[in-house]
SEBASE-758329 format. One record per atom (N, C-alpha, C): residue number from 1; residue in three letters; atom name; y, x, z. Coordinates in pm, whole numbers. Each point is the difference from the previous one (the first is absolute). Layout:
BEGIN
<node><num>NUM</num><residu>ALA</residu><atome>CA</atome><north>Y</north><east>X</east><up>Z</up></node>
...
//
This chain:
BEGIN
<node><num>1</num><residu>UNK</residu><atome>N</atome><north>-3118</north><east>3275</east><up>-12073</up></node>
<node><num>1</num><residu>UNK</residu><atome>CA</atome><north>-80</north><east>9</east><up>124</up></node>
<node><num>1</num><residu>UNK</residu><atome>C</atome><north>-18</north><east>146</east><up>41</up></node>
<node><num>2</num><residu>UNK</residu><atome>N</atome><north>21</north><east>26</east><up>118</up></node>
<node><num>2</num><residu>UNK</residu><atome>CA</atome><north>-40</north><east>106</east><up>69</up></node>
<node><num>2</num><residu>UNK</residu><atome>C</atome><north>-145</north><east>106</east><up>0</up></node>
<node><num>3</num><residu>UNK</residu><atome>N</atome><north>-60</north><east>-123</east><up>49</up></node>
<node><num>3</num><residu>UNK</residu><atome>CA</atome><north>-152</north><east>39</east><up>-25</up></node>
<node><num>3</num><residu>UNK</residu><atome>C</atome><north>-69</north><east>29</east><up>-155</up></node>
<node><num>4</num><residu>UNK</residu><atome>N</atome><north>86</north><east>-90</east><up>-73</up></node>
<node><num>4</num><residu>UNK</residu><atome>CA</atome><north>-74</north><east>-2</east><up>-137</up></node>
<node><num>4</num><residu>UNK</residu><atome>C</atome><north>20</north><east>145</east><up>-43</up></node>
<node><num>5</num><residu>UNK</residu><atome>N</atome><north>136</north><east>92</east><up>9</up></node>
<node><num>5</num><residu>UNK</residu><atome>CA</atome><north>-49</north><east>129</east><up>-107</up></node>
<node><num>5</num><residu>UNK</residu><atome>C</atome><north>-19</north><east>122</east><up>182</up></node>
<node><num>6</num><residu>UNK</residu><atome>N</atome><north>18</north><east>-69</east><up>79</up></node>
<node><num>6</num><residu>UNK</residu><atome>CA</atome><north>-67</north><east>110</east><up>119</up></node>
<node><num>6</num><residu>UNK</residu><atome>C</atome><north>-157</north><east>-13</east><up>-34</up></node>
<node><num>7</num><residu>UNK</residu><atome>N</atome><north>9</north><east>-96</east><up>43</up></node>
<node><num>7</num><residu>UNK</residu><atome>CA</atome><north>-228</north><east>-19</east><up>-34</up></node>
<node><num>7</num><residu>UNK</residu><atome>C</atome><north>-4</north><east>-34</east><up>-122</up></node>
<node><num>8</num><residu>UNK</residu><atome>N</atome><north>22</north><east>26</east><up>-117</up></node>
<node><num>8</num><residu>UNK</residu><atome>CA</atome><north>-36</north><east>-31</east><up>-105</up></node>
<node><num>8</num><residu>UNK</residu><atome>C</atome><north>-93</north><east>73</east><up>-79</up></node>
<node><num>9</num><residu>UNK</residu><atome>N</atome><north>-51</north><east>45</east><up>85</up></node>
<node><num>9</num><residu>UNK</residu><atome>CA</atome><north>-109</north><east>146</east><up>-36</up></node>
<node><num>9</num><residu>UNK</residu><atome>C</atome><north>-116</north><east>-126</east><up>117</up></node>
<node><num>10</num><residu>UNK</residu><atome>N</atome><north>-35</north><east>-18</east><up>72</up></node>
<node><num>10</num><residu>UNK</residu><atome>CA</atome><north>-52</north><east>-92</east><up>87</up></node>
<node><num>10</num><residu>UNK</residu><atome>C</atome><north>-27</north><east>-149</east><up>-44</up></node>
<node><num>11</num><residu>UNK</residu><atome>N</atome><north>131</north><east>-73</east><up>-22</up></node>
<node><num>11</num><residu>UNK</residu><atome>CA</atome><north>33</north><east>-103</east><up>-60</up></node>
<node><num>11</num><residu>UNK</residu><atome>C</atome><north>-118</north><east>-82</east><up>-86</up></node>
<node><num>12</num><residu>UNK</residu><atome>N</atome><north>-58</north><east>113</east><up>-100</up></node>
<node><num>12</num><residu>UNK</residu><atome>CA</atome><north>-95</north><east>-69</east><up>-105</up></node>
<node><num>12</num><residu>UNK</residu><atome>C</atome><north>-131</north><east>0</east><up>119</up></node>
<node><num>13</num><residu>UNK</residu><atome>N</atome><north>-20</north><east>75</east><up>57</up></node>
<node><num>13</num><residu>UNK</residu><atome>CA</atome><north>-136</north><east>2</east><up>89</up></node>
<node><num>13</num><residu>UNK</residu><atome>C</atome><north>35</north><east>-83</east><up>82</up></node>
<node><num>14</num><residu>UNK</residu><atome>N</atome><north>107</north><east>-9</east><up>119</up></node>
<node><num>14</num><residu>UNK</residu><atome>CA</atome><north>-28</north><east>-116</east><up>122</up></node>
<node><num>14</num><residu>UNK</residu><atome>C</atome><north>132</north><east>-82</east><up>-60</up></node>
<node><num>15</num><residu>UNK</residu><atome>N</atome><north>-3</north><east>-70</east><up>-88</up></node>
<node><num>15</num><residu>UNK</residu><atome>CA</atome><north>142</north><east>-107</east><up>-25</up></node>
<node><num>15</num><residu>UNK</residu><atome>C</atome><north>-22</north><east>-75</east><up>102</up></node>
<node><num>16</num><residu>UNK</residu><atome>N</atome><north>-125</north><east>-55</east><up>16</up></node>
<node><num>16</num><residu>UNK</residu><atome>CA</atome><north>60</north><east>-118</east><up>146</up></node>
<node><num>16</num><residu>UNK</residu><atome>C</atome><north>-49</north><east>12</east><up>119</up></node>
<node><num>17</num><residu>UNK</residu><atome>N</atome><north>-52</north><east>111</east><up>-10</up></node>
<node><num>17</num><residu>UNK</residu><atome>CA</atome><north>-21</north><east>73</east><up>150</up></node>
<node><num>17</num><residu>UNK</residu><atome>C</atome><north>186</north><east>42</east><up>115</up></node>
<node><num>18</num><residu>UNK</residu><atome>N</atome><north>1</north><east>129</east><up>-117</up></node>
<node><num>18</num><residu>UNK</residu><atome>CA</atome><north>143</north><east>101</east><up>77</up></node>
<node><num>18</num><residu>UNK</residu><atome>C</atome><north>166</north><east>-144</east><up>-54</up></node>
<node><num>19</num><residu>UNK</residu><atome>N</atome><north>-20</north><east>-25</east><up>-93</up></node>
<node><num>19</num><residu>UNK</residu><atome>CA</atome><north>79</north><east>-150</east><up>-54</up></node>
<node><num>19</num><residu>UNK</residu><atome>C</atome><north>25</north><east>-91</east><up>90</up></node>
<node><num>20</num><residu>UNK</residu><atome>N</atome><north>-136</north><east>-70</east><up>84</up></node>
<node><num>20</num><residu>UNK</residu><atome>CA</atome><north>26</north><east>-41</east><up>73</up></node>
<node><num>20</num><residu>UNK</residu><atome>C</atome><north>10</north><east>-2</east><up>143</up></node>
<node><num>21</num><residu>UNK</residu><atome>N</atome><north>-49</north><east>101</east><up>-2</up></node>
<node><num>21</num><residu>UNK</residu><atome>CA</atome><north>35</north><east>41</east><up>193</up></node>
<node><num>21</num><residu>UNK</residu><atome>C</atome><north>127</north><east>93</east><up>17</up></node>
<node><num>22</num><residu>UNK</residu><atome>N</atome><north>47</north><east>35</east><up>-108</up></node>
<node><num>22</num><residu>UNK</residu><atome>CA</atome><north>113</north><east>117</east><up>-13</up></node>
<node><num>22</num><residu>UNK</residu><atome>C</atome><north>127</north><east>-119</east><up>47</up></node>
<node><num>23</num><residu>UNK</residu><atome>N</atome><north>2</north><east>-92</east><up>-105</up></node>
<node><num>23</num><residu>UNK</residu><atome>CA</atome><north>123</north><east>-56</east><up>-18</up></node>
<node><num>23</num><residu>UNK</residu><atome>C</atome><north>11</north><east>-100</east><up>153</up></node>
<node><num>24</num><residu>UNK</residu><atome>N</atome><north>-128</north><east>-32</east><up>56</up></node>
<node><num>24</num><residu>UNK</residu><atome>CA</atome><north>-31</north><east>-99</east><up>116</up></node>
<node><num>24</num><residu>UNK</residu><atome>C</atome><north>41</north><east>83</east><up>127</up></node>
<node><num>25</num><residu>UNK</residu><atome>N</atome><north>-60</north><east>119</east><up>-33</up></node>
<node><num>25</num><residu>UNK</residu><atome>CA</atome><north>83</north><east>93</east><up>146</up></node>
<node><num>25</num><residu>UNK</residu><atome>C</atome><north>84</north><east>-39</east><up>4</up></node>
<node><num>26</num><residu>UNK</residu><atome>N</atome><north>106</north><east>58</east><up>-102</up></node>
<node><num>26</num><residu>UNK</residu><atome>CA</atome><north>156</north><east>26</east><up>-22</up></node>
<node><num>26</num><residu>UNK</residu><atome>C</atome><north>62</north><east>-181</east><up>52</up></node>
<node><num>27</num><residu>UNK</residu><atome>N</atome><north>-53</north><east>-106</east><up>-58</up></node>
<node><num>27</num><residu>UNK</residu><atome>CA</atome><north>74</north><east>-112</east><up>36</up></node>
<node><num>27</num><residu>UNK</residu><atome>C</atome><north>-36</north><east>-33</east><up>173</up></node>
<node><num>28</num><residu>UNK</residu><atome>N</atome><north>-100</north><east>58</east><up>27</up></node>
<node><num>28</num><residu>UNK</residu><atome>CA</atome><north>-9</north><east>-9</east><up>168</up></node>
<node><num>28</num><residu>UNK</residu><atome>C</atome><north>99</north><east>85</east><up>80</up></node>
<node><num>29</num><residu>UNK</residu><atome>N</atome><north>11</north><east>88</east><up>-39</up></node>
<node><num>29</num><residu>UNK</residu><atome>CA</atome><north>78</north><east>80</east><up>51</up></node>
<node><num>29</num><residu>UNK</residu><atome>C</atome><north>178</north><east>-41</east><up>40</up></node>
<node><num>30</num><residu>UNK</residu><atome>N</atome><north>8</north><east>-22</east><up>-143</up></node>
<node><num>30</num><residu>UNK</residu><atome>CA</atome><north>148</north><east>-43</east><up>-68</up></node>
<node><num>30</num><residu>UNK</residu><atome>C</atome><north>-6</north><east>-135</east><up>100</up></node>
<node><num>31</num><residu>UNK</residu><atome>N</atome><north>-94</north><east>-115</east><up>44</up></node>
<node><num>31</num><residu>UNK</residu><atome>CA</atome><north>41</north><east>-95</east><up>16</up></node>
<node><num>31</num><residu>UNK</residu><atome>C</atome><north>-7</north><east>36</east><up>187</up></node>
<node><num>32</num><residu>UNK</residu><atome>N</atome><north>-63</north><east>62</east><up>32</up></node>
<node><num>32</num><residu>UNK</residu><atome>CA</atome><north>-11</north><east>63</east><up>127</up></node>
<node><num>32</num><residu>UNK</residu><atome>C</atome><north>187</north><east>55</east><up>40</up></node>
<node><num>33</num><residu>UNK</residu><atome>N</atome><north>42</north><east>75</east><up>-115</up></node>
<node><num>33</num><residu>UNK</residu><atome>CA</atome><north>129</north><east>33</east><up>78</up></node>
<node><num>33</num><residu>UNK</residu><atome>C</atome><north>89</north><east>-108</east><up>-27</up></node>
<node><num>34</num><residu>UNK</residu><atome>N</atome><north>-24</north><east>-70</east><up>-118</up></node>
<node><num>34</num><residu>UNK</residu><atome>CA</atome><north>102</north><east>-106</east><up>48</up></node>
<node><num>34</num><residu>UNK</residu><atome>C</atome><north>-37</north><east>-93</east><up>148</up></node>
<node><num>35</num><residu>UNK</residu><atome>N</atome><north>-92</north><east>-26</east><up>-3</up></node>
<node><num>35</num><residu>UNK</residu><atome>CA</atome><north>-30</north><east>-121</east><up>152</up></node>
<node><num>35</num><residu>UNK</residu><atome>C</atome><north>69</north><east>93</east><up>126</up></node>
<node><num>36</num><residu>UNK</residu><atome>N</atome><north>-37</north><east>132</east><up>-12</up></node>
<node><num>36</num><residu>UNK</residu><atome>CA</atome><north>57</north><east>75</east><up>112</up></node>
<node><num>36</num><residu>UNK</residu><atome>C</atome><north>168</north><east>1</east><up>49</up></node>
<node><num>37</num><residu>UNK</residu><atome>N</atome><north>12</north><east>27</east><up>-166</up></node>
<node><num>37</num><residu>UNK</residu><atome>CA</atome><north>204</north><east>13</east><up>1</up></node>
<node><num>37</num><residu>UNK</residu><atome>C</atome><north>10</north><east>-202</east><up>19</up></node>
<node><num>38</num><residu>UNK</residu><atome>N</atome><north>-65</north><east>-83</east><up>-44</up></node>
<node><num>38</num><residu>UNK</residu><atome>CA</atome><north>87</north><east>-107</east><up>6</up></node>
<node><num>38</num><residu>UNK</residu><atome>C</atome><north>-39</north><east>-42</east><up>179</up></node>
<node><num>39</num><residu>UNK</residu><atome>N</atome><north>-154</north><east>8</east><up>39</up></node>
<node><num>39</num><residu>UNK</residu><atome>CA</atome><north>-6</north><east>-23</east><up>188</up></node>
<node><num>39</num><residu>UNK</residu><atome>C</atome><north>151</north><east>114</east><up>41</up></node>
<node><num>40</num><residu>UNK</residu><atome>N</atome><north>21</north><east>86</east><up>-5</up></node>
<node><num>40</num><residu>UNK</residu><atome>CA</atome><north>86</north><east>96</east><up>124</up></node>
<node><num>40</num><residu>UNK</residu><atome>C</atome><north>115</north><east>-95</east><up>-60</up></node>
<node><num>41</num><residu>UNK</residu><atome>N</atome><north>18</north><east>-49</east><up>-148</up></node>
<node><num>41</num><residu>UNK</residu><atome>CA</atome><north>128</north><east>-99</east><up>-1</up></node>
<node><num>41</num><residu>UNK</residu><atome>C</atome><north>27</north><east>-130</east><up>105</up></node>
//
């Protein structure tokens, strides 16, 4: 995991704080450009 040795200094203090809004951005995002690239398809 990405986050695990980037925030792993963090990690023990917010595990399911930055854990879970970190990884929830990233899949909004990710699923945002796919809907975009597959509508202009």
């Amino acid at each position: 995991w990405n986050g695990k040795e980037f925030e792993g200094r963090n990690l023990t203090v917010n595990e399911a704080r930055p854990m879970e809004e970190r990884p929830r951005r990233n899949f909004n995002d990710s699923r945002g450009g796919f809907n975009k690239d597959k509508r202009s398809w």
